[in-house]
N, CA, C and O atoms as a GROMACS GRO file, in nm:
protein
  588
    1UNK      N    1  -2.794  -2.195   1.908
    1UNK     CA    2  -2.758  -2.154   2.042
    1UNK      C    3  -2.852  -2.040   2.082
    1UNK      O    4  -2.888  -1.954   2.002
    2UNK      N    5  -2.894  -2.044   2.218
    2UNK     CA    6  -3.021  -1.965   2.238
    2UNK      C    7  -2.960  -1.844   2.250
    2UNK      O    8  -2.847  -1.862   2.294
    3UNK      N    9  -2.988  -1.697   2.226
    3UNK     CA   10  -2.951  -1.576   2.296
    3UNK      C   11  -2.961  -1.553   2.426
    3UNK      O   12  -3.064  -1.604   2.469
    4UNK      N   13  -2.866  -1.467   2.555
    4UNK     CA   14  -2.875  -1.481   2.669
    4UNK      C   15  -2.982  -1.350   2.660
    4UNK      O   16  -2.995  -1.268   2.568
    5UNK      N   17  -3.063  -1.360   2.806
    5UNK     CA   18  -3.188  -1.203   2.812
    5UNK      C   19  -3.083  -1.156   2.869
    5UNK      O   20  -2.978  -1.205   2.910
    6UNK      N   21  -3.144  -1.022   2.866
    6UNK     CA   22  -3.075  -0.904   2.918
    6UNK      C   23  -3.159  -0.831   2.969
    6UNK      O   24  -3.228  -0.778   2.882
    7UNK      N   25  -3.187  -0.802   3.070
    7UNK     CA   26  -3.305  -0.732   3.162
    7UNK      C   27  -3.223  -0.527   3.077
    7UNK      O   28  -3.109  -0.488   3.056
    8UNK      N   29  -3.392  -0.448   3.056
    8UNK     CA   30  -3.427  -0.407   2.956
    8UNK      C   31  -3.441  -0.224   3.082
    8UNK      O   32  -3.546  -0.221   3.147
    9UNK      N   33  -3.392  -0.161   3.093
    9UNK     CA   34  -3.450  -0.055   3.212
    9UNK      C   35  -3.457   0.076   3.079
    9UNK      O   36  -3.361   0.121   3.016
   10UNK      N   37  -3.589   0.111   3.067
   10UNK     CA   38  -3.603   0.252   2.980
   10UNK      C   39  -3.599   0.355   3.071
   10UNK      O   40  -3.692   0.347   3.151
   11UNK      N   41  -3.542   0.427   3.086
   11UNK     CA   42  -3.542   0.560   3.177
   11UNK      C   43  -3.594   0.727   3.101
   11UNK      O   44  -3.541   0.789   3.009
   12UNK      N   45  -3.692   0.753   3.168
   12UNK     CA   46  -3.784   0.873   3.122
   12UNK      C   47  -3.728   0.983   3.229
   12UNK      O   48  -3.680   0.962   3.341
   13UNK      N   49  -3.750   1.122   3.152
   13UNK     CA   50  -3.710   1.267   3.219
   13UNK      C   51  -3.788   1.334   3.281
   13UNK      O   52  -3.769   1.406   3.379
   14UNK      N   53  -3.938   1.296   3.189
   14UNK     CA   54  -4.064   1.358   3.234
   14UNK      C   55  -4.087   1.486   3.106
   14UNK      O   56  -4.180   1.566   3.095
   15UNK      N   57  -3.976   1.467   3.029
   15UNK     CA   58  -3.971   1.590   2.906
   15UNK      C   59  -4.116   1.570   2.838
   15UNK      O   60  -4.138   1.452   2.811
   16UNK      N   61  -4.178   1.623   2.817
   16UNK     CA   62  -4.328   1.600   2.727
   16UNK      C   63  -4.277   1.541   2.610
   16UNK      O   64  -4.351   1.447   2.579
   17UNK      N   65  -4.170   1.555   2.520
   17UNK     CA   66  -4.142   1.471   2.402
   17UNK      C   67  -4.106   1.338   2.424
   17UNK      O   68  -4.057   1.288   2.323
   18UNK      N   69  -4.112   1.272   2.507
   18UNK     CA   70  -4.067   1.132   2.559
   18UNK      C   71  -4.237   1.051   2.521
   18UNK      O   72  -4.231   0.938   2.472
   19UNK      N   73  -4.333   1.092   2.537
   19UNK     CA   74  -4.449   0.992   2.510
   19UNK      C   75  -4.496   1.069   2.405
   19UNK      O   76  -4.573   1.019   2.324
   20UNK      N   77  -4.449   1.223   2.392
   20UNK     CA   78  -4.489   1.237   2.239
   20UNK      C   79  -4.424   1.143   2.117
   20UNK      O   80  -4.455   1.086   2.013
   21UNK      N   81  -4.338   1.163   2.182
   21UNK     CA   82  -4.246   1.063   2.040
   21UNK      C   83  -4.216   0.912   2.042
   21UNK      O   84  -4.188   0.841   1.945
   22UNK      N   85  -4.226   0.880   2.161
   22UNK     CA   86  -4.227   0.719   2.170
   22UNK      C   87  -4.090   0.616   2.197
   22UNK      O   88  -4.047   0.502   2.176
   23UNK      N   89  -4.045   0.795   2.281
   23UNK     CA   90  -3.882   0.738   2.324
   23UNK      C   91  -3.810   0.719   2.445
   23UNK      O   92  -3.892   0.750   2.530
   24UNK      N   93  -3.714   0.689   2.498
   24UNK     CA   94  -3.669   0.692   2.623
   24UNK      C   95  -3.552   0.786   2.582
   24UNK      O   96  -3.482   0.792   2.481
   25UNK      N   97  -3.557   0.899   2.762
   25UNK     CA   98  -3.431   0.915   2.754
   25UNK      C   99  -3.282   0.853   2.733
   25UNK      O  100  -3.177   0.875   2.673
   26UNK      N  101  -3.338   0.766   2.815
   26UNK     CA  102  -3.188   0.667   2.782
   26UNK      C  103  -3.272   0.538   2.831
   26UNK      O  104  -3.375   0.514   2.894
   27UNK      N  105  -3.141   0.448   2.747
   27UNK     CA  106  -3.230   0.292   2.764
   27UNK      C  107  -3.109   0.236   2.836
   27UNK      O  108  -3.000   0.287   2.814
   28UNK      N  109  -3.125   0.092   2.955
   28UNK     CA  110  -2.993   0.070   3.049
   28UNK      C  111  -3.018  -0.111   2.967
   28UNK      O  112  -3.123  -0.176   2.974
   29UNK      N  113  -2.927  -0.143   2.917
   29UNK     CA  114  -2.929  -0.293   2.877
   29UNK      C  115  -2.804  -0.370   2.948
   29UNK      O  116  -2.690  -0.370   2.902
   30UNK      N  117  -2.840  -0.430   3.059
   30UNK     CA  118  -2.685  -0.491   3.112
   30UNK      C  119  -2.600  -0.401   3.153
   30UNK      O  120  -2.655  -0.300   3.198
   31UNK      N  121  -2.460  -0.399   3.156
   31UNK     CA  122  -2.392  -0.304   3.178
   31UNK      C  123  -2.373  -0.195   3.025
   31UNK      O  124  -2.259  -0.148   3.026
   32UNK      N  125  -2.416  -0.170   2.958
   32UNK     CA  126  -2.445  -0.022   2.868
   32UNK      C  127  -2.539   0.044   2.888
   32UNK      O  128  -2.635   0.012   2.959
   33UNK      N  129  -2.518   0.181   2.808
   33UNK     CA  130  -2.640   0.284   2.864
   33UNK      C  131  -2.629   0.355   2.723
   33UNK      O  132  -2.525   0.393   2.669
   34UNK      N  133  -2.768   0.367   2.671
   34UNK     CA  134  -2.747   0.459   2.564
   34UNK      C  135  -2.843   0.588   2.541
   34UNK      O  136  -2.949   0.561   2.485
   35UNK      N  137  -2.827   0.706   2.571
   35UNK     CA  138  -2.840   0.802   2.561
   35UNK      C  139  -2.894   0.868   2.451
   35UNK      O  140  -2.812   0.904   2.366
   36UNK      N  141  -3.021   0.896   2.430
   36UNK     CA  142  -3.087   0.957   2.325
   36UNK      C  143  -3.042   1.116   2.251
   36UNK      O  144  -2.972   1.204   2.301
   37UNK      N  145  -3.076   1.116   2.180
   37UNK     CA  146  -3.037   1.271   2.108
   37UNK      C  147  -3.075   1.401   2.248
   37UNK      O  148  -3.185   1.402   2.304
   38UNK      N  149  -2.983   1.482   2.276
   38UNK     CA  150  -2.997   1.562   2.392
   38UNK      C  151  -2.937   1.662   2.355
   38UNK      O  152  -2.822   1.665   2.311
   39UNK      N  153  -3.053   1.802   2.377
   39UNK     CA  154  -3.031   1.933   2.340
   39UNK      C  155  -3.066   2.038   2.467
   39UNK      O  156  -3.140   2.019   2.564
   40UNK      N  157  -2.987   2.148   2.432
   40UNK     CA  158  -3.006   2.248   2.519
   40UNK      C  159  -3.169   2.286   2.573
   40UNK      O  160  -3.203   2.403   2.558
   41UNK      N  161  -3.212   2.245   2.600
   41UNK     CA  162  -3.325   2.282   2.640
   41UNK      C  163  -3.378   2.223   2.779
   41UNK      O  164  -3.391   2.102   2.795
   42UNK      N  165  -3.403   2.308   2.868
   42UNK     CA  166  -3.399   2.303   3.004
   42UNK      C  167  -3.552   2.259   3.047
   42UNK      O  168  -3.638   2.238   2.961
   43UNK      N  169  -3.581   2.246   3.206
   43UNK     CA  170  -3.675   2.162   3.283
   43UNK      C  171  -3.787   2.227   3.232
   43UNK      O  172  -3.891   2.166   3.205
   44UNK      N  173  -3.769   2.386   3.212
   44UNK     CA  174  -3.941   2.454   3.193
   44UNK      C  175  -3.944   2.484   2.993
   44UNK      O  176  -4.028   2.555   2.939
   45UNK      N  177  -3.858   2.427   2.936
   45UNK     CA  178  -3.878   2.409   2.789
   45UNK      C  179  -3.798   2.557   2.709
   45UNK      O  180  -3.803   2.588   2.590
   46UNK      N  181  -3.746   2.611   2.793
   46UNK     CA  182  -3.620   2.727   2.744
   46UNK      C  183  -3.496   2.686   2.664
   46UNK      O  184  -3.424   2.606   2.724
   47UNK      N  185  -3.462   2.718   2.560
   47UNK     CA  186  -3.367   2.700   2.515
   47UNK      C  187  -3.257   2.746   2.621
   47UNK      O  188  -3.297   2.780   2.733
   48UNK      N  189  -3.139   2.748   2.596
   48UNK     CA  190  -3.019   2.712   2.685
   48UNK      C  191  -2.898   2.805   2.585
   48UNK      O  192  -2.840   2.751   2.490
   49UNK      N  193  -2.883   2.908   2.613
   49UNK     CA  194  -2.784   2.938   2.504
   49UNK      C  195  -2.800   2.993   2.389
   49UNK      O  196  -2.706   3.015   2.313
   50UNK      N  197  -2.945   3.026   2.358
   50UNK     CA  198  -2.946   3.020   2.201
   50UNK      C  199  -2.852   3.090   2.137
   50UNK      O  200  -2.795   3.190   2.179
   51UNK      N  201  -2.835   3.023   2.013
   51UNK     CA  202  -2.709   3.076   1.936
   51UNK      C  203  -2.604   3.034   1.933
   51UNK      O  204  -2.526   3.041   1.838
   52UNK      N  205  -2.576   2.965   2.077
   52UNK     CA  206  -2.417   2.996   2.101
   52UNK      C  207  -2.315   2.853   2.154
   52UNK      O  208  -2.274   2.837   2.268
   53UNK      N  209  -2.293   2.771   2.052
   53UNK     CA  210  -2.256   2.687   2.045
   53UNK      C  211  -2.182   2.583   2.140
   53UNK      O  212  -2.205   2.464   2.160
   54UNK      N  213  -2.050   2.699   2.210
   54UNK     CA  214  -1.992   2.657   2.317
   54UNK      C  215  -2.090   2.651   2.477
   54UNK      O  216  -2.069   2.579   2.575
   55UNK      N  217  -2.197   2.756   2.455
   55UNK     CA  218  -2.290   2.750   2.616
   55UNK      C  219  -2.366   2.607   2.593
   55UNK      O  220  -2.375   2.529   2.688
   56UNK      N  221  -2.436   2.567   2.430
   56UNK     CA  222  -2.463   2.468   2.420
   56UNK      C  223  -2.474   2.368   2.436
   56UNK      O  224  -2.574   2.302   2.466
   57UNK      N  225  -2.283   2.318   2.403
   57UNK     CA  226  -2.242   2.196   2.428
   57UNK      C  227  -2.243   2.181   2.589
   57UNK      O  228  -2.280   2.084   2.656
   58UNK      N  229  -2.207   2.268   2.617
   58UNK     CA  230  -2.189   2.260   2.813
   58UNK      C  231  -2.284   2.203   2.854
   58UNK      O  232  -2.272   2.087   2.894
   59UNK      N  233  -2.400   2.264   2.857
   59UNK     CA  234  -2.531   2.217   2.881
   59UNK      C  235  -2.548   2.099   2.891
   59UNK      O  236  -2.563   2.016   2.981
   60UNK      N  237  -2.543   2.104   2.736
   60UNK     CA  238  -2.637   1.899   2.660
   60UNK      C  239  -2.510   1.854   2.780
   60UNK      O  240  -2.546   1.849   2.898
   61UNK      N  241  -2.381   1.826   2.750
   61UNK     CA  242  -2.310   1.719   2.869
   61UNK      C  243  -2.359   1.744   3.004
   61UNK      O  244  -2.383   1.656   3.086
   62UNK      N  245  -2.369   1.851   3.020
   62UNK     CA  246  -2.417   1.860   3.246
   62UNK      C  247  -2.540   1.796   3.235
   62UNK      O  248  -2.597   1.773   3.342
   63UNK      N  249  -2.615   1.749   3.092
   63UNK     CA  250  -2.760   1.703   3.104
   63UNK      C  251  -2.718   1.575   3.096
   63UNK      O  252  -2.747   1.519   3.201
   64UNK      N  253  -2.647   1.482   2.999
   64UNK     CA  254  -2.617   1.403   2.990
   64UNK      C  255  -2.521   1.317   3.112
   64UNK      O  256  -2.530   1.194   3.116
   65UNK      N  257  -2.443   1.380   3.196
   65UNK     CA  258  -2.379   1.367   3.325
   65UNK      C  259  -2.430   1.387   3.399
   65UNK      O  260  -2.358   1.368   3.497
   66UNK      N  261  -2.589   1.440   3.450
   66UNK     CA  262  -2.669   1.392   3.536
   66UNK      C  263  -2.830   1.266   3.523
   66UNK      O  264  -2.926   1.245   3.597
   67UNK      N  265  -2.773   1.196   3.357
   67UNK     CA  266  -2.841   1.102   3.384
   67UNK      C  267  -2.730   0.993   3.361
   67UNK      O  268  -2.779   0.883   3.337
   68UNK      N  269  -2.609   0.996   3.361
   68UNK     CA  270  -2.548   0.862   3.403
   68UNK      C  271  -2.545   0.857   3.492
   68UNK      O  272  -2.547   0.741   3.534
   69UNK      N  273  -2.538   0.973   3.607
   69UNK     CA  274  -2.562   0.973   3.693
   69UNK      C  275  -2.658   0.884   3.787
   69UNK      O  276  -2.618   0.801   3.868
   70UNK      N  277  -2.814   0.920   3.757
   70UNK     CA  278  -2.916   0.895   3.756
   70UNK      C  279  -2.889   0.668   3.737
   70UNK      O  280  -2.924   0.568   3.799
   71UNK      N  281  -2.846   0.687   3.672
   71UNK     CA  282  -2.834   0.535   3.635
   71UNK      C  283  -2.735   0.452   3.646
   71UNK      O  284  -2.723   0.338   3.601
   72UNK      N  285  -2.650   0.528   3.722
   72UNK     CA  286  -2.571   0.455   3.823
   72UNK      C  287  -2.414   0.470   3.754
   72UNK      O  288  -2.313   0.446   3.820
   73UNK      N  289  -2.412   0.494   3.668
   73UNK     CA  290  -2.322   0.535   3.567
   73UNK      C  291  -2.194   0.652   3.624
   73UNK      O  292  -2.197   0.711   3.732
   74UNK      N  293  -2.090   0.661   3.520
   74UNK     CA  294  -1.994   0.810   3.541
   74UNK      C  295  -1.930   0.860   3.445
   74UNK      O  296  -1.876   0.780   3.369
   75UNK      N  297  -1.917   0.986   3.423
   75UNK     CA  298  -1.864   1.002   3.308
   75UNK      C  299  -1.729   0.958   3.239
   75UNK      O  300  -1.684   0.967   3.124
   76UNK      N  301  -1.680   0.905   3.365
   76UNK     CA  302  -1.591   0.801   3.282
   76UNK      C  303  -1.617   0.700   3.245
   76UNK      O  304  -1.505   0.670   3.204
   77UNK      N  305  -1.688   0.600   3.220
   77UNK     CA  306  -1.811   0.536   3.198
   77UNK      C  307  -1.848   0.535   2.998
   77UNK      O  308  -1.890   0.434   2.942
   78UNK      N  309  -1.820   0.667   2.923
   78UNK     CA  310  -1.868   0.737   2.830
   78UNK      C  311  -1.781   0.620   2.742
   78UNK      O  312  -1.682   0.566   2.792
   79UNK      N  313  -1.822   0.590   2.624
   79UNK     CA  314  -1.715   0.505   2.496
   79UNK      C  315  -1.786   0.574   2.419
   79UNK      O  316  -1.724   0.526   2.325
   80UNK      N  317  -1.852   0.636   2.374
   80UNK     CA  318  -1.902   0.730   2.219
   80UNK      C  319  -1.995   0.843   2.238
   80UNK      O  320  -2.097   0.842   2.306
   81UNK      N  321  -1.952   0.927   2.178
   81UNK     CA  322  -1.986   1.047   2.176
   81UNK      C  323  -2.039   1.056   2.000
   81UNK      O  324  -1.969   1.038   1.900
   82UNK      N  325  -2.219   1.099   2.011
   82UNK     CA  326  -2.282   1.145   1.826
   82UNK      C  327  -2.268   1.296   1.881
   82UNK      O  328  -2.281   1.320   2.000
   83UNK      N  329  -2.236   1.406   1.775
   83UNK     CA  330  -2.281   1.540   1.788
   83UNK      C  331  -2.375   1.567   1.653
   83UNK      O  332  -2.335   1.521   1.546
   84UNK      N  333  -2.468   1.623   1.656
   84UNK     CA  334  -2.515   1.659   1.519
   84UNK      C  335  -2.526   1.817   1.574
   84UNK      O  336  -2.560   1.864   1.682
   85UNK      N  337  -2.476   1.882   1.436
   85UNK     CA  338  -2.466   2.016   1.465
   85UNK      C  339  -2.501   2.107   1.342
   85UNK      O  340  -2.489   2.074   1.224
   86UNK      N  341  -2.540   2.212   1.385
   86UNK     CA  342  -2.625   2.303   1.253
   86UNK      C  343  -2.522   2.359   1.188
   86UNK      O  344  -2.529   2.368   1.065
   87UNK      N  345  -2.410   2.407   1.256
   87UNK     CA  346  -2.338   2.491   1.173
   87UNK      C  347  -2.206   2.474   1.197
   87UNK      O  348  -2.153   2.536   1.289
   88UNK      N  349  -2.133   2.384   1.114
   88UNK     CA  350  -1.983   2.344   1.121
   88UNK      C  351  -1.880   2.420   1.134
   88UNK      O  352  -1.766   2.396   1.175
   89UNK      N  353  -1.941   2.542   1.086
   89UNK     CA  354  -1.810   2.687   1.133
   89UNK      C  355  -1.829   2.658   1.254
   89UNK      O  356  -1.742   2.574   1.277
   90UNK      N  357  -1.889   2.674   1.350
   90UNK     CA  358  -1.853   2.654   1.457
   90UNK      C  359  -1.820   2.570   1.582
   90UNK      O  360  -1.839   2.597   1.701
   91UNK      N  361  -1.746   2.422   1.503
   91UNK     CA  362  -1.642   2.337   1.540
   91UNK      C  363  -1.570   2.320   1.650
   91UNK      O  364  -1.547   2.228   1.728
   92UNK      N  365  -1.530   2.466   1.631
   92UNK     CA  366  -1.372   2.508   1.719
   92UNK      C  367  -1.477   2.524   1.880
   92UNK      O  368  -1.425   2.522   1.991
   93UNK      N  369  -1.578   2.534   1.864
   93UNK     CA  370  -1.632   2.553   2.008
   93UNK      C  371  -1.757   2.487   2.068
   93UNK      O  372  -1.822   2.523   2.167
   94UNK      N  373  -1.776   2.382   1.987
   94UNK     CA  374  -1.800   2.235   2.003
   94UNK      C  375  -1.742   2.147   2.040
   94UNK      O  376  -1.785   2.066   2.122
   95UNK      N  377  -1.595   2.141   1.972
   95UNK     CA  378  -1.477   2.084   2.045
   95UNK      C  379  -1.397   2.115   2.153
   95UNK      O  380  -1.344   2.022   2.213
   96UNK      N  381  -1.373   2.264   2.201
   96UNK     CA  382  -1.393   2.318   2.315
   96UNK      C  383  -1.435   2.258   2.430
   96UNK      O  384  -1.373   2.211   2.526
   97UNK      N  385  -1.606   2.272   2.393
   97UNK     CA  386  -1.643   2.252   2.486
   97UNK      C  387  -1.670   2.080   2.531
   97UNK      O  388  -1.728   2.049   2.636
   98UNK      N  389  -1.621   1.986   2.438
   98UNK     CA  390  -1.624   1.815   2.466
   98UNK      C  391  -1.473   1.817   2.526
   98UNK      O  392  -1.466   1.746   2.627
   99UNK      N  393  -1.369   1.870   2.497
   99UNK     CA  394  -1.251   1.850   2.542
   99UNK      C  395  -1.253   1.880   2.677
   99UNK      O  396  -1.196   1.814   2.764
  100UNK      N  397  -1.336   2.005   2.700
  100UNK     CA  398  -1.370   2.040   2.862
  100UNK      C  399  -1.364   1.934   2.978
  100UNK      O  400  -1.315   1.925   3.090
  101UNK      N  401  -1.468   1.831   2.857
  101UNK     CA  402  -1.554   1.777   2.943
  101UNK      C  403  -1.515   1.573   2.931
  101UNK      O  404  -1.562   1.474   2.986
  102UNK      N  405  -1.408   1.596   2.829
  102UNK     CA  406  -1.390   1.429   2.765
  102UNK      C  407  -1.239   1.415   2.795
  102UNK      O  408  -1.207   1.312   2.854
  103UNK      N  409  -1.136   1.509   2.760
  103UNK     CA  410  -1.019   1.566   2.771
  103UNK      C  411  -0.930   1.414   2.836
  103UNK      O  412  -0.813   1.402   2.800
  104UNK      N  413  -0.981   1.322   2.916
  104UNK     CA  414  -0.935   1.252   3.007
  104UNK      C  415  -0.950   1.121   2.987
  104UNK      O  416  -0.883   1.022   3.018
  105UNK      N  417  -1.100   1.149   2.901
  105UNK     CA  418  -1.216   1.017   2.880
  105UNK      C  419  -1.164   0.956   2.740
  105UNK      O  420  -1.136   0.838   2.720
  106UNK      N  421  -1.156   1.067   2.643
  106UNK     CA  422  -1.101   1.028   2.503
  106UNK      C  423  -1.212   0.949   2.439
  106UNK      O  424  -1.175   0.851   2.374
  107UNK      N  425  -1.392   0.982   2.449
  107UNK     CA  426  -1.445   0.846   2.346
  107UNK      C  427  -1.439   0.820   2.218
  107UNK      O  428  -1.343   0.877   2.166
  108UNK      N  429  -1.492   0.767   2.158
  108UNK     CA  430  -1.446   0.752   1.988
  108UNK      C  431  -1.583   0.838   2.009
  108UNK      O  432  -1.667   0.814   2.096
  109UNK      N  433  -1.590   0.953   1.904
  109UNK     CA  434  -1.677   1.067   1.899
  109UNK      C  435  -1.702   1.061   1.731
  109UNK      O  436  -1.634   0.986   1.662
  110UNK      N  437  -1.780   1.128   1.687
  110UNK     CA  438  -1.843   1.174   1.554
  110UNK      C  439  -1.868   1.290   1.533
  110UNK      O  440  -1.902   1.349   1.636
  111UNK      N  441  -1.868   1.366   1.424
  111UNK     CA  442  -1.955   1.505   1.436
  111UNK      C  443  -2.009   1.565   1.300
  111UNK      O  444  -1.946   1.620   1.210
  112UNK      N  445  -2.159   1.536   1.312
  112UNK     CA  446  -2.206   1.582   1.151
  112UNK      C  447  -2.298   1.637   1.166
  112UNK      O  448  -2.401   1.614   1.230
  113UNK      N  449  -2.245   1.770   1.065
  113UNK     CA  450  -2.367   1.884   0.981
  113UNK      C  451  -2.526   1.829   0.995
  113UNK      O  452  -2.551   1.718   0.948
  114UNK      N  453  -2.614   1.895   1.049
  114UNK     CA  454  -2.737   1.876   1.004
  114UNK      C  455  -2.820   1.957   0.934
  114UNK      O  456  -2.753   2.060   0.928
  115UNK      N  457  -2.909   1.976   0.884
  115UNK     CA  458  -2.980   2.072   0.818
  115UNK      C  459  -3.044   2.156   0.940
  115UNK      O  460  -3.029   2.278   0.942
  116UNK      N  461  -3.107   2.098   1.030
  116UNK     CA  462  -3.125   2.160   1.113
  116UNK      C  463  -3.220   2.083   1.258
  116UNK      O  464  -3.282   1.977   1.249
  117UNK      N  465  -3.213   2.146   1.350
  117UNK     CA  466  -3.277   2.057   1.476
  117UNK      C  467  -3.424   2.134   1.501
  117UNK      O  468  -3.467   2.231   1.438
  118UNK      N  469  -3.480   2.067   1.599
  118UNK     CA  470  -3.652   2.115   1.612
  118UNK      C  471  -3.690   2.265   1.628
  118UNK      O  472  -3.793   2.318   1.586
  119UNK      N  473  -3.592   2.322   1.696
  119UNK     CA  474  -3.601   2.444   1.741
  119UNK      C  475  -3.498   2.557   1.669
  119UNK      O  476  -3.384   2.548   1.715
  120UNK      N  477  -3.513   2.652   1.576
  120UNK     CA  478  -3.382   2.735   1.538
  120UNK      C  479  -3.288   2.772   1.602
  120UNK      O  480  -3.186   2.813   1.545
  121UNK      N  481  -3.301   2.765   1.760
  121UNK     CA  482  -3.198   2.859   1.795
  121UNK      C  483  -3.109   2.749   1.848
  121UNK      O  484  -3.008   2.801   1.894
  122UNK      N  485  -3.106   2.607   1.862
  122UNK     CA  486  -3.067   2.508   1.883
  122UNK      C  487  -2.951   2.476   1.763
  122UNK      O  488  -2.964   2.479   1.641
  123UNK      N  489  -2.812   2.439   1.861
  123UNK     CA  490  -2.724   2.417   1.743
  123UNK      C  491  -2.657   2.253   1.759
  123UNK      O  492  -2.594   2.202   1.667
  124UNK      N  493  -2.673   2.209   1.840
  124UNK     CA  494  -2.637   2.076   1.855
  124UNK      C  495  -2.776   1.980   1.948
  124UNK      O  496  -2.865   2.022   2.022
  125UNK      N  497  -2.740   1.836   1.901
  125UNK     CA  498  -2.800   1.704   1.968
  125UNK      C  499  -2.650   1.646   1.990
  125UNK      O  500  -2.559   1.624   1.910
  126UNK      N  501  -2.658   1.634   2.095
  126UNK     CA  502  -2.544   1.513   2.149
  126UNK      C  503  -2.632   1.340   2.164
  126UNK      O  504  -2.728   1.323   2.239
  127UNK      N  505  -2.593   1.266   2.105
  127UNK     CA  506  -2.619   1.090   2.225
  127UNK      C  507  -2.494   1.094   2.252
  127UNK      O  508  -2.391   1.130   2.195
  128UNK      N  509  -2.534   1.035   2.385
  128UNK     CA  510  -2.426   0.922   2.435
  128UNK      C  511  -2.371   0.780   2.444
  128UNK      O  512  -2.458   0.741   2.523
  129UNK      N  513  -2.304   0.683   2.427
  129UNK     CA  514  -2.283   0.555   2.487
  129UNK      C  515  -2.210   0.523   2.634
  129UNK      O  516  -2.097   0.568   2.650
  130UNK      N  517  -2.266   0.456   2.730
  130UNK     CA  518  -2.116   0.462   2.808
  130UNK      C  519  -2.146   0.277   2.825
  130UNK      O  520  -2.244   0.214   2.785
  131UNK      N  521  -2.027   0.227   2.895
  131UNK     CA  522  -2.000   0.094   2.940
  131UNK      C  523  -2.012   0.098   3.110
  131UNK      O  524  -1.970   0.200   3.165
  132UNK      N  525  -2.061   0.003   3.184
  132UNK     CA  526  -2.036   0.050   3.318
  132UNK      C  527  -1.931  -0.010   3.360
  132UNK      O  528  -1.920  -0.129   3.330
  133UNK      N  529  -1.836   0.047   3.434
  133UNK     CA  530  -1.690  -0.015   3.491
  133UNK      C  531  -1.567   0.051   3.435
  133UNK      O  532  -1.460   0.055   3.495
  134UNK      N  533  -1.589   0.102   3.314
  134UNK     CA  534  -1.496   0.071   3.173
  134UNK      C  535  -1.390   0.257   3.237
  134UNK      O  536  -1.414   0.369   3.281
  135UNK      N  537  -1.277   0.174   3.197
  135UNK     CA  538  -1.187   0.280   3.216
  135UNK      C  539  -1.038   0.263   3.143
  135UNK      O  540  -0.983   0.155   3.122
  136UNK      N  541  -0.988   0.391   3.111
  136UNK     CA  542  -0.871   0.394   3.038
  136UNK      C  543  -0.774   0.367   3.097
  136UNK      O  544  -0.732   0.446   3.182
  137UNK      N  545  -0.705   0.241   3.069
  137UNK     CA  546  -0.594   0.105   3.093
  137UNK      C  547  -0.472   0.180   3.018
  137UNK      O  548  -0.368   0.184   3.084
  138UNK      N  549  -0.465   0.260   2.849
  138UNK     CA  550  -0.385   0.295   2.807
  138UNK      C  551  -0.472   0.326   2.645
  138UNK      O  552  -0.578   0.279   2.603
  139UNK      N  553  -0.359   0.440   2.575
  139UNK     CA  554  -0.412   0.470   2.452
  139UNK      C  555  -0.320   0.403   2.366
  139UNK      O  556  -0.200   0.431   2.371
  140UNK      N  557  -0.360   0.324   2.293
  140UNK     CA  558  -0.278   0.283   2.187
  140UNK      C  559  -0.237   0.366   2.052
  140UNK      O  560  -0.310   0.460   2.019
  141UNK      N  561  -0.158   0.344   1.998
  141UNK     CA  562  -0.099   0.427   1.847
  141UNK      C  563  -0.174   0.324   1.739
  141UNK      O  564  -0.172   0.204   1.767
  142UNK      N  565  -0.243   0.370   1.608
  142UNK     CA  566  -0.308   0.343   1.550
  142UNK      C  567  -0.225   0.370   1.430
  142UNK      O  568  -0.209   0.484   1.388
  143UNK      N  569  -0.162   0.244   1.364
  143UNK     CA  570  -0.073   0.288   1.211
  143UNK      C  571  -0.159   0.280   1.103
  143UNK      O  572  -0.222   0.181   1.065
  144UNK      N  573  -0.157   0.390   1.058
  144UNK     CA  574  -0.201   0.412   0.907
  144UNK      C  575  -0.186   0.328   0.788
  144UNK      O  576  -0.071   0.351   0.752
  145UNK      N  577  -0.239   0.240   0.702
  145UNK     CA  578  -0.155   0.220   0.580
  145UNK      C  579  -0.083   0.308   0.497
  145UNK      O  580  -0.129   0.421   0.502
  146UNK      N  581   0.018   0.295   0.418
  146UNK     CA  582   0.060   0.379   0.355
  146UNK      C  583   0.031   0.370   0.217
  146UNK      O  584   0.024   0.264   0.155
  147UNK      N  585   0.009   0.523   0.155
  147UNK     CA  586  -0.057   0.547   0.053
  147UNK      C  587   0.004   0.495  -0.092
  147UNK      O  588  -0.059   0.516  -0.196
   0.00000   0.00000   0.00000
């Protein structure tokens, strides 16, 4: 059975690491959108926060919510959330600041330790996934096996 195409849209920021590295900001396949690793670091190449985990996370999402934007997308829209983060003590304001911003959305999220990101003063990479259309119908209860 043949595979159906899927018309292919790479979307660029203009960030100089996009043809340094050989990536798209985000790639649009059909109705998904997937969102590359995205860090505090702003239009003229300034870190965003340094240090400080919760100004961080704010950031990377207002960056990430103005290219679903960009692509027709919304942040309700979002089904997965990657965080990679330098320093796991500070959790409590990583999560903070996604609840801020997900609180409503609920995606299935991840969050793992890294050794470290390009820049020191950088404490998180967020990607994103979103679906286009896709919205919360209801949360279901998820039973555990028992031990």
């Amino acid at each position: 059975m043949p595979i159906a195409e899927k018309d292919r849209y790479n979307l660029a920021s203009g960030s100089l690491w996009e043809p340094l590295r050989g990536y798209s900001r985000a790639v649009k396949v059909g109705d998904q959108l997937f969102i590359s690793g995205t860090t505090a670091v702003d239009q003229t190449g300034e870190v965003v926060g340094p240090n400080d985990a919760f100004e961080q996370t704010r950031y990377v999402i207002r960056v990430i919510n103005k290219i679903l934007r960009e692509a027709g997308f919304k942040p309700t829209d979002i089904v997965r959330t990657r965080l990679y983060v330098t320093d796991m003590s500070k959790w409590k304001e990583y999560a903070r600041a996604h609840r801020e911003a997900f609180e409503n959305i609920r995606p299935a999220s991840s969050i793992v330790q890294v050794t470290k990101l390009v820049d020191p003063r950088l404490m998180i990479e967020m990607e994103a996934e979103a679906v286009l259309g896709s919205h919360l119908v209801e949360t279901l209860k998820i039973v555990y096996p028992e031990t």
